[in-house]
C-alpha positions in Angstrom: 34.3 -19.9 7.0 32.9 -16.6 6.5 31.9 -16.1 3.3 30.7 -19.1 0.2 30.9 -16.9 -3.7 29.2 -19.1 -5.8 29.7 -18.2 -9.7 29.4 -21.5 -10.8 29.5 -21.3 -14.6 28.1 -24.3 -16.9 27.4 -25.5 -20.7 23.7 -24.0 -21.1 22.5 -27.8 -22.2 23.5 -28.9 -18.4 21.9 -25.8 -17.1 18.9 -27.7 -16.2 20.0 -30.9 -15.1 22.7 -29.3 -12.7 22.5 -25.8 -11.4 19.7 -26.8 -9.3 21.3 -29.7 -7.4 24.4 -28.0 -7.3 22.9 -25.3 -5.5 21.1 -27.7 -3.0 24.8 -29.0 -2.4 26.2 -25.4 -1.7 23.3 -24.1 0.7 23.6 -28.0 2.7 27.2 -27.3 2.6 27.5 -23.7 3.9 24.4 -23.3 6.1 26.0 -23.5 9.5 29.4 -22.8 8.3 29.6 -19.9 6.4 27.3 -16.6 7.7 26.9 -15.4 4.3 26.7 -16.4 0.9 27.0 -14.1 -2.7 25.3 -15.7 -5.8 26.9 -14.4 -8.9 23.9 -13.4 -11.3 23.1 -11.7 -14.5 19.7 -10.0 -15.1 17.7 -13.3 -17.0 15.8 -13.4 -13.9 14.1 -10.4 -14.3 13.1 -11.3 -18.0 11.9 -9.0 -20.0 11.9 -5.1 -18.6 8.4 -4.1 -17.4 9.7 -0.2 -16.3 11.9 1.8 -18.4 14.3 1.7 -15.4 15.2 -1.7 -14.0 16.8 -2.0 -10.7 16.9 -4.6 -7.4 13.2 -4.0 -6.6 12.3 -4.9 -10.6 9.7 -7.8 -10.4 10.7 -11.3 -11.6 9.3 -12.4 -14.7 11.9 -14.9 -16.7 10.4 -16.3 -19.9 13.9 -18.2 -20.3 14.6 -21.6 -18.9 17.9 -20.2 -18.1 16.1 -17.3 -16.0 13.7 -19.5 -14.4 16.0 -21.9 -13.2 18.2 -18.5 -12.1 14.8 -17.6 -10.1 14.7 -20.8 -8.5 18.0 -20.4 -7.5 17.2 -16.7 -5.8 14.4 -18.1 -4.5 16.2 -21.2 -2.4 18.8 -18.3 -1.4 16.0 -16.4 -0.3 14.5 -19.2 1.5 18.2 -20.2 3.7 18.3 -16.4 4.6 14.4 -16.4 6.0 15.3 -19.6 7.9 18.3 -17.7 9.4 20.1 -20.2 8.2 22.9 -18.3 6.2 22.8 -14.4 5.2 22.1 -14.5 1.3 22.6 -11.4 -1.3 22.0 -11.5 -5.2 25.0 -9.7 -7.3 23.5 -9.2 -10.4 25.6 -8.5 -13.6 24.7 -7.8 -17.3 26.2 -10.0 -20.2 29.1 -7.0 -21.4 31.5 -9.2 -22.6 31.9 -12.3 -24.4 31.3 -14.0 -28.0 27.6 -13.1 -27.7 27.6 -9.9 -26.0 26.7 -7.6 -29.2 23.6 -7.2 -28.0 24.4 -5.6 -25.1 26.6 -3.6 -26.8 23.7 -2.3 -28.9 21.3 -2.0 -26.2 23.8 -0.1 -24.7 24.8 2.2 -27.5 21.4 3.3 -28.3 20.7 3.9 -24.0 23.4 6.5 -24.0 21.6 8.1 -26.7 18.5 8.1 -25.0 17.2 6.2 -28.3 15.0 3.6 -28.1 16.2 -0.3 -28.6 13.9 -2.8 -30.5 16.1 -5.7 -30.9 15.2 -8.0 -28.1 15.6 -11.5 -28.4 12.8 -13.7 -28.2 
C-alpha cells in the first residue's frame, strides 16, 4: 500500500468522542504499510486569522472544539512522520460549499474587493 487518504467525515456531536480514536486506528493501521498518508482538512485549526494573509506556515490557534481536536489530529500525524514511521502531509481546504457555507461566500465576496470582513463567528 502506498498511500492511506483519510477524509473521514462525521456528525459534529460525535466529533469528540471519535475522530480521535479513529485516527489512532488509521496511523496503527498504516504505519508500516502505507509510506504516506494525506489528512483531508479545512482551516479550523488555524482559528482565528492572526496575519492578514494566512497560509501553511500560519500559527495554530483553534478556539473551536472542532479545531482543537483537528490540531490534535495534525499533531499525531506530525508525530508518525518524526518517528519515520509514515510520511504525513496536511491538505487543508476552506468550507466553499455546503448548507452553511454563506459565510465563506461573504468572506469571500468582500476579499475580492479588497473590503474588509467583520462577520466572524464566534
Amino acid at each position: 500500500m502506498e498511500l492511506v487518504f483519510h477524509s473521514v467525515g462525521l456528525p459534529y456531536p460525535e466529533w469528540e468522542s471519535k475522530q480521535i480514536p479513529i485516527m489512532n486506528t488509521i496511523l496503527q493501521g498504516a504505519s508500516g504499510l502505507a509510506k504516506r498518508m494525506v489528512l483531508v482538512h479545512s482551516v479550523y485549526a488555524y482559528g482565528y486569522p492572526q496575519t492578514p494573509l494566512v497560509s501553511e506556515t500560519h500559527p495554530t490557534d483553534p478556539q473551536t472544539k472542532k479545531g482543537k481536536i483537528r490540531r490534535e489530529m495534525e499533531e499525531m500525524l506530525a508525530k508518525a512522520h518524526d518517528k519515520g514511521k509514515i510520511e504525513g502531509v496536511v491538505a487543508r481546504f476552506p468550507d466553499f460549499y455546503g448548507p452553511y457555507a454563506d459565510i465563506c461566500i461573504r468572506f469571500c465576496g468582500r476579499f475580492w474587493k479588497r473590503k474588509p470582513f467583520t462577520g466572524w463567528v464566534r
